[in-house]
LUMBAZA-48502 format. One record per residue (C-alpha): x, y, z; chain; residue number from 1. Coordinates in steps of 0.001 Angstrom, whole numbers, plus 524288, in hexadecimal, padded with zeros to 5 digits. Example, Ala and Ser with C-alpha at 12.3 -4.5 7.8 and 13.67 -1.06 7.14 Angstrom:
PT    px    py    pz ropa tiba
PT 8300C 7EE6C 81E78    A    1
PT 83566 7FBDC 81BE4    A    2
This chain:
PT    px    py    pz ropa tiba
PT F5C3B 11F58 687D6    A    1
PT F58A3 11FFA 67870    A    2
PT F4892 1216B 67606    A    3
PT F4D75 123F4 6661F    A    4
PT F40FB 11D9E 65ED2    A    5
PT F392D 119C3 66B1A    A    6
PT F2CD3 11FB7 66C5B    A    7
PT F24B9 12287 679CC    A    8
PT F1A5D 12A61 67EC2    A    9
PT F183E 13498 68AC5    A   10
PT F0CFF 13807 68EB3    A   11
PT F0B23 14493 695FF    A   12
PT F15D9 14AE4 68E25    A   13
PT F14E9 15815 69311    A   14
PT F16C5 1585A 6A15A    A   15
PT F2161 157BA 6A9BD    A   16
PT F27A8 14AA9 6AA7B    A   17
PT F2368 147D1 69C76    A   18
PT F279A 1534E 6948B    A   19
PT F360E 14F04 69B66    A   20
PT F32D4 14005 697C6    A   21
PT F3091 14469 68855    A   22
PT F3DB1 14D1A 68A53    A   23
PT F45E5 141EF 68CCB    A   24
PT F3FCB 137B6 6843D    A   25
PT F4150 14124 678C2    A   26
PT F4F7B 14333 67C75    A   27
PT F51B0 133B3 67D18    A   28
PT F4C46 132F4 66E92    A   29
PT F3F03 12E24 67278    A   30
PT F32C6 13195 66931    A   31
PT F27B5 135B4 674EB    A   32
PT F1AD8 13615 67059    A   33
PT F1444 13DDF 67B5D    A   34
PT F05E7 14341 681B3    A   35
PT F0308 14FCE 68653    A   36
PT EF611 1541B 689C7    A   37
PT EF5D7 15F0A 67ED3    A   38
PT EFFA2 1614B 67628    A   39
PT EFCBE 16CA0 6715C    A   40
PT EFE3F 172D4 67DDD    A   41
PT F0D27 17A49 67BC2    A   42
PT F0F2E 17A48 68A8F    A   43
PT F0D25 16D61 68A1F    A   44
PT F16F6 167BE 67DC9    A   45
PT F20C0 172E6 67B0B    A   46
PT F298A 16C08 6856D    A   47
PT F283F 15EE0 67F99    A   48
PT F286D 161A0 67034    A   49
PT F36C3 16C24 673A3    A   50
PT F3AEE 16008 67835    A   51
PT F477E 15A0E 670FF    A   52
PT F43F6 14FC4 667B2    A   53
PT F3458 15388 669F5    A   54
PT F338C 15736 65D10    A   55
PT F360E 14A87 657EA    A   56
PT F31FA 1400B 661AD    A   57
PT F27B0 1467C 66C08    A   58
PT F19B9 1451E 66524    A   59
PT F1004 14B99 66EAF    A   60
PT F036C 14620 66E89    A   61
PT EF4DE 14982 67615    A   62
PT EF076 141B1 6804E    A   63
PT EE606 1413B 68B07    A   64
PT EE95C 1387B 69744    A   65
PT ED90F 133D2 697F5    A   66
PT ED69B 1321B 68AAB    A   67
PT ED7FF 1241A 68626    A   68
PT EE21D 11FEF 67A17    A   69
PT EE719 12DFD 67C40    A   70
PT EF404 127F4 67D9A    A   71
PT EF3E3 11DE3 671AC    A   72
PT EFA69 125D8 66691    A   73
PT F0450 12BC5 66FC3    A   74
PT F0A4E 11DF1 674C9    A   75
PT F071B 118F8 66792    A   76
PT F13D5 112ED 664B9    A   77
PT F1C4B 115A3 67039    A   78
PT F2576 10D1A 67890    A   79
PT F2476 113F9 684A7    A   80
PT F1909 11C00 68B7D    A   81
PT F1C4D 12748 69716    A   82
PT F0FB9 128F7 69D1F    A   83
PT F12CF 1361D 6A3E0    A   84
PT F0458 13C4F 6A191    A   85
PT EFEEE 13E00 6AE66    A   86
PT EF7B7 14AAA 6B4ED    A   87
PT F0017 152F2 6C1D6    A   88
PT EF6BE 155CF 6C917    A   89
PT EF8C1 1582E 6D7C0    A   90
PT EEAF6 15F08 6DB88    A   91
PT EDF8B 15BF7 6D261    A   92
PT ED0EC 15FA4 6D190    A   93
PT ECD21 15151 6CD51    A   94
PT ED6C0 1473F 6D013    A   95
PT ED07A 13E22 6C784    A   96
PT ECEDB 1449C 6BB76    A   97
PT EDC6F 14D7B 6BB2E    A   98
PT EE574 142F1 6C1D3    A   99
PT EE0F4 1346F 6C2EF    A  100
PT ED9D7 13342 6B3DA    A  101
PT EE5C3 137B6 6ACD5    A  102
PT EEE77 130CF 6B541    A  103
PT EE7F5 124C7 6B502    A  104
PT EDF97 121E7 6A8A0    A  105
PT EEAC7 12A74 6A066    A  106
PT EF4EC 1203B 6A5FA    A  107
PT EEB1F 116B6 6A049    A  108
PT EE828 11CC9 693A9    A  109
PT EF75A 11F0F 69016    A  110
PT EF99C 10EDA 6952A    A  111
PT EEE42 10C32 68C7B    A  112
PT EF35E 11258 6803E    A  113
PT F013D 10C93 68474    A  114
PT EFAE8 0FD50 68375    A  115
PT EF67A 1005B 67463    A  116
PT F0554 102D4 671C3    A  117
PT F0D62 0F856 66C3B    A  118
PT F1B4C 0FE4B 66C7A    A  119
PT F1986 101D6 67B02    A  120
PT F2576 0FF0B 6847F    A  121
PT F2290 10480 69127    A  122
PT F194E 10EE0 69992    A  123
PT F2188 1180B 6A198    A  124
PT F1571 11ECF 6AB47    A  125
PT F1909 12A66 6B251    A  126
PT F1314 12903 6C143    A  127
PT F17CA 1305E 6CDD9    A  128
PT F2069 12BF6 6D8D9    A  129
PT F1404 130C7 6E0F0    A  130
PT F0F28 1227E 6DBB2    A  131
PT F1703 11BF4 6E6A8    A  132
PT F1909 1242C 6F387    A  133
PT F0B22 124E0 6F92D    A  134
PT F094C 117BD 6FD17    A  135
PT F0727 11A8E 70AC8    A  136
PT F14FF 1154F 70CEA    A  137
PT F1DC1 11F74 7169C    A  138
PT F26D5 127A6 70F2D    A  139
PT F311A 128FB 71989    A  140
PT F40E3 12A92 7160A    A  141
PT F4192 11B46 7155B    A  142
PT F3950 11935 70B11    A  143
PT F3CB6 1144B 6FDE4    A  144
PT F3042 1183E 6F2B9    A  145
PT F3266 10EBE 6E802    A  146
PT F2B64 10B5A 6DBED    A  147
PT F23B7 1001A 6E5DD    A  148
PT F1CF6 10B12 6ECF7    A  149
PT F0EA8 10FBA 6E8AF    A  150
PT F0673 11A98 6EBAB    A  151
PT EF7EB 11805 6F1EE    A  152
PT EED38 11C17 6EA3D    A  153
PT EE4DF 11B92 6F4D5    A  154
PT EED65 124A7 6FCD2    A  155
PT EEEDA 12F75 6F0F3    A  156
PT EDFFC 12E52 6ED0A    A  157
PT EDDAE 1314C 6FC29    A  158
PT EE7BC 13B34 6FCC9    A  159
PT EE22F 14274 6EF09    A  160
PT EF0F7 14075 6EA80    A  161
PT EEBB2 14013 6DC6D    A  162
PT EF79D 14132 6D525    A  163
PT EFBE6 1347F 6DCA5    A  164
PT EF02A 12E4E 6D96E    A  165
PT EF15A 12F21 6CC17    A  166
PT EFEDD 12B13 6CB45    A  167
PT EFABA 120C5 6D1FE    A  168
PT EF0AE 11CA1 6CAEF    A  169
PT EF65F 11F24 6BD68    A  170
PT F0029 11514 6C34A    A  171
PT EF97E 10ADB 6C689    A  172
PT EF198 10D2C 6BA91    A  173
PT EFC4D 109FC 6B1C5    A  174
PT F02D2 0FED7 6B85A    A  175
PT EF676 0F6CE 6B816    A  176
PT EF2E0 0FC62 6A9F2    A  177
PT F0121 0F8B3 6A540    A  178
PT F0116 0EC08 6AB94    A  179
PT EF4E5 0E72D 6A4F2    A  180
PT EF8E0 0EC2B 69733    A  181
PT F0843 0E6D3 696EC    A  182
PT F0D50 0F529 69870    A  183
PT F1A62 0F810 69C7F    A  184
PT F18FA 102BF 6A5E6    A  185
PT F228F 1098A 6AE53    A  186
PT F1FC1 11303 6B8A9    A  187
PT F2691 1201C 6BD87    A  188
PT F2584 125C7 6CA3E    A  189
PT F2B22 131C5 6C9D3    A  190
PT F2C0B 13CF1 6D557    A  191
PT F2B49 14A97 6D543    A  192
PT F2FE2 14E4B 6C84F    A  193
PT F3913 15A0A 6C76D    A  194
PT F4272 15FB3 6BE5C    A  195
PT F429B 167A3 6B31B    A  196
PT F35AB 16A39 6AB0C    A  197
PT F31DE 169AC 69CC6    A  198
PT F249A 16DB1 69C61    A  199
PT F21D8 17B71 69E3D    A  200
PT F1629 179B1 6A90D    A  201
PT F1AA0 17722 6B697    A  202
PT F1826 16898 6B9A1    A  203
PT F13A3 1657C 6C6DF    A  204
PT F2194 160DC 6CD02    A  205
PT F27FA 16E72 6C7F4    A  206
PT F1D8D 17603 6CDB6    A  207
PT F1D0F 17031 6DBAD    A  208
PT F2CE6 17248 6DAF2    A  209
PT F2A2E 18067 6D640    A  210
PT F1F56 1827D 6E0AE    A  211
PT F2A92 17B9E 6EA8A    A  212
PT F32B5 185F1 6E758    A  213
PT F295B 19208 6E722    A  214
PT F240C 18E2B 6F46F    A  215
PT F171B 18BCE 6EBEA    A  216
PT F0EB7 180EE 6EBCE    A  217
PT F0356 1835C 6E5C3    A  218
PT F0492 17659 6DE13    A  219
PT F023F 16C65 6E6D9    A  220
PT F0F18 1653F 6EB3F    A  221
PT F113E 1577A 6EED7    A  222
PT F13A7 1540D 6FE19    A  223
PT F16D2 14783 70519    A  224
PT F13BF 14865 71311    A  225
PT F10AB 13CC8 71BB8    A  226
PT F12EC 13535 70DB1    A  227
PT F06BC 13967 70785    A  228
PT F05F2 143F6 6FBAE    A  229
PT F00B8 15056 6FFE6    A  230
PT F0099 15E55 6FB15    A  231
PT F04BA 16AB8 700DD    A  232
PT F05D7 17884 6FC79    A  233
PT F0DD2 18573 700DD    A  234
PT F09CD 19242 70029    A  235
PT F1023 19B29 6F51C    A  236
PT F1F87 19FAB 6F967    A  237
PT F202F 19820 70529    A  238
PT F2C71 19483 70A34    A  239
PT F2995 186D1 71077    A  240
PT F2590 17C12 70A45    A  241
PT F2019 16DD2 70DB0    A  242
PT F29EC 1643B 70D1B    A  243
PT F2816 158E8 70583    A  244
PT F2D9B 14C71 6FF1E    A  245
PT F2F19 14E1E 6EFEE    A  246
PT F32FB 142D6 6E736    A  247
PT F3B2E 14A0B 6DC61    A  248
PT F4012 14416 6D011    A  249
PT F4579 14B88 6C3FD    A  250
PT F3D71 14CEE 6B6AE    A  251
PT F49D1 147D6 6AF73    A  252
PT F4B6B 13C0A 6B8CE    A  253
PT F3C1D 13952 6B59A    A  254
PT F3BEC 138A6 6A75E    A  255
PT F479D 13162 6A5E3    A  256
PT F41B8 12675 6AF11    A  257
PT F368B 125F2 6A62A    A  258
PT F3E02 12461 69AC1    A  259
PT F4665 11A6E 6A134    A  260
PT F3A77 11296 6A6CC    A  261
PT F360D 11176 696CA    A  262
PT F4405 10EEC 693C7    A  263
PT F486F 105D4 69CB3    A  264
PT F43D5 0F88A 698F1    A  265
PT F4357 0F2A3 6A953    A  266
PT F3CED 0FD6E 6AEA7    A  267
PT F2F22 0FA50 6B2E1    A  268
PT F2586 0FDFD 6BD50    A  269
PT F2630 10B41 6C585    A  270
PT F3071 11458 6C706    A  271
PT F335C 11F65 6D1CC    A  272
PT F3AC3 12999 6CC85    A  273
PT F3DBF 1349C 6D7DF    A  274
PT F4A92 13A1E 6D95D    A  275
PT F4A7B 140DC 6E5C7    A  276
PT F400F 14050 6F273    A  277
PT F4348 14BF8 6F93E    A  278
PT F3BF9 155ED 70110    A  279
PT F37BF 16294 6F880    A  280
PT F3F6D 169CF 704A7    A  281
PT F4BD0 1645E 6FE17    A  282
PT F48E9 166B5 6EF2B    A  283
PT F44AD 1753B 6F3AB    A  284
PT F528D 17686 6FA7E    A  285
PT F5A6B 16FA5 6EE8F    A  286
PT F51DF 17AFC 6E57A    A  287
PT F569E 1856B 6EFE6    A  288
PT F641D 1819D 6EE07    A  289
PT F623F 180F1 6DFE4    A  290
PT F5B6F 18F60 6DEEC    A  291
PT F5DDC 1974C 6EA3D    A  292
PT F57D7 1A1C5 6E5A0    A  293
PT F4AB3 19AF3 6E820    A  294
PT F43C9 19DFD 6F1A4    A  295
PT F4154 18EEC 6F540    A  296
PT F384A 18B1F 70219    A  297
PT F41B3 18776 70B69    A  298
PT F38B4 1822E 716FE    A  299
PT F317A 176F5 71908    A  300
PT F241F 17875 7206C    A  301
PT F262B 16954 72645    A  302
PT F3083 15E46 7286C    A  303
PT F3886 158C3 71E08    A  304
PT F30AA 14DAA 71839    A  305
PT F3608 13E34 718D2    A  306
PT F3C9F 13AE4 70CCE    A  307
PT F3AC1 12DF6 705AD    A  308
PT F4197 12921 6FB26    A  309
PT F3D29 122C3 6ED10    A  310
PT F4458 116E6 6E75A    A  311
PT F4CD7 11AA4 6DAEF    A  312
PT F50ED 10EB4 6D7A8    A  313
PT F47A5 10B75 6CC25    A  314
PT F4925 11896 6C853    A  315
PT F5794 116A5 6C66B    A  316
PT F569D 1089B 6C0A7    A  317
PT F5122 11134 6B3F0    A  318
PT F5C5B 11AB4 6B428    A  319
PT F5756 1255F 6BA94    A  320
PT F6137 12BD5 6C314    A  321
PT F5AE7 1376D 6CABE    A  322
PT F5D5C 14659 6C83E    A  323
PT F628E 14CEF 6D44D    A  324
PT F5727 15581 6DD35    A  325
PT F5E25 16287 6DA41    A  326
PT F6038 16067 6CC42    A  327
PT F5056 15D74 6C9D2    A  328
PT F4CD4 16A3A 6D234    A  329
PT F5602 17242 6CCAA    A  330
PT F518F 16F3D 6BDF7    A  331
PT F4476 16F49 6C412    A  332
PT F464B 17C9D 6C8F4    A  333
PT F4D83 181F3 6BC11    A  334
PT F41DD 17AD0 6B410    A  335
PT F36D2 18273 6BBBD    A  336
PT F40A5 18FB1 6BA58    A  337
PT F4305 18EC2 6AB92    A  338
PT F3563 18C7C 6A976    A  339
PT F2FF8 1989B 6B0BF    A  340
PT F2B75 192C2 6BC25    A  341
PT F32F9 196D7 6C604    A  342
PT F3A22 1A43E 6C5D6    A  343
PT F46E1 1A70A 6CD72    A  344
């Protein structure tokens, strides 16, 4: 993997899966021109321009998701686009406005400046694996998710599952805007994104693990019960905890499949990329085992949830070979440690 004198863009550059994306395309040579929302923010760029090889080949750039040829000078000249940009929002005050706009009509804008680009390759667009598992279908131990599979709008809209919806959306979005322009666009699904951090602000994954392990939850935390996404919380220190199915893939394991998916000259279409569909009960008891000297929640307040699984095999076609459970929660846990959020 060589990205000497190739030159590509990432949008978003500053949060979680991004800043990790510009880590390893700097270290594989790559010259990343890249948008943050405001770069002169320090909380925002001192982890990307430390980087190794940032001072040479990361170029960060301004960029609003709503404003119109926001995006032209940044993928100006680029053979690849990682359209990463996208808000995390799991309880907002106006869906439309925080959530579906800058999902949707930034997807747009950033595709738009992408068809006034000559050198262009490929589109890699970051989605969510959420994008496929509420379809209505039963997720009982016998089921296979693949890349085939696709969320109902309907449903999530119904269900105020806003995040959804806009991943959704975005999706469908840029398959029909890509389709009509002669874009090259490939599509990651990725799962519940843990591992080490870069940035110094908690991201939303890190927290809920954080709040997982504190007994907290006054983030709201992802659920499947009955196959539909729904929210629960616990009360501060409690030592139970609702058991739930979590779809966990590593940060590392992420950013190399988006590289790959730009890289690889077959890949095409969408791509899951989750490691590991487990029940939080057993990532809390792998972190127990790892830190004893947590005090972990040990019971669950209901039955152990039904466990599906989620087709690797794409996944794998671009290389990607998962990292093991333990080894994402543990650098998870030492990530959230070293960086002062947790204290034991």
């Amino acid at each position: 993997m060589s990205g000497a004198g190739k030159v590509v863009c990432v949008t978003g550059a500053s949060g979680y899966i991004a800043s990790y994306l510009v880590k390893l395309l700097l270290h594989h040579g790559y010259t990343v021109k890249a948008s943050v929302r405001d770069p002169s923010d320090p909380r925002k760029i001192e982890h990307l321009v430390s980087l190794d090889g940032a001072k040479e080949r990361l170029h960060l750039y301004k960029a609003d998701l709503l404003e119109e040829g926001s995006f032209d000078s940044i993928v100006d000249g680029c053979e690849g686009v990682f359209h990463t940009a996208s808000p995390v929002l799991l309880s907002p005050t106006d869906p439309k406005t925080e959530l579906l706009d800058p999902a949707v009509k930034g997807t747009i804008n950033v595709l738009r400046s992408c068809t006034k680009v000559s050198s262009l390759k490929r589109v890699v667009l970051t989605s969510s694996i959420t994008t496929t598992v509420f379809s209505g279908k039963p997720l009982t131990p016998d089921v296979l998710v693949d890349e085939t599979w696709v969320s109902d709008p309907v449903f999530c809209e119904q269900s105020k599952l806003w995040y959804v919806l806009s991943k959704i959306l975005a999706e469908e979005a840029a398959s029909k805007f890509a389709k009509e322009n002669g874009i090259d666009l490939v599509t990651l699904n990725p799962g519940f994104v843990i591992g080490p951090m870069l940035q110094p602000t908690l991201n939303v994954t890190a927290e809920i693990i954080m709040n997982q392990i504190n007994g907290i939850s006054q983030q709201l935390i992802f659920q499947d019960i009955e196959n539909n996404l729904i929210f629960s919380s616990l009360a501060a220190g409690s030592q139970t905890f609702a058991d739930s199915v979590y779809r966990f893939v590593d940060i590392r394991d992420v950013v190399l499949a988006h590289i790959q998916a730009f890289e690889v000259p077959s890949a095409s279409g969408r791509y899951c990329v989750v490691g590991h569909v487990v029940p939080i009960s057993e990532a809390l008891l792998i972190i127990g085992q790892l830190y004893p000297t947590l005090n972990i929640p040990k019971k669950s307040v209901d039955e152990k949830p039904a466990v599906y699984q989620i087709s690797k095999e794409k996944a794998k076609a671009l290389g990607i070979n998962f990292t093991s459970l333990e080894v994402s929660l543990r650098d998870t846990v030492e990530s959230l440690r070293e960086k002062g959020f947790l204290k034991f």
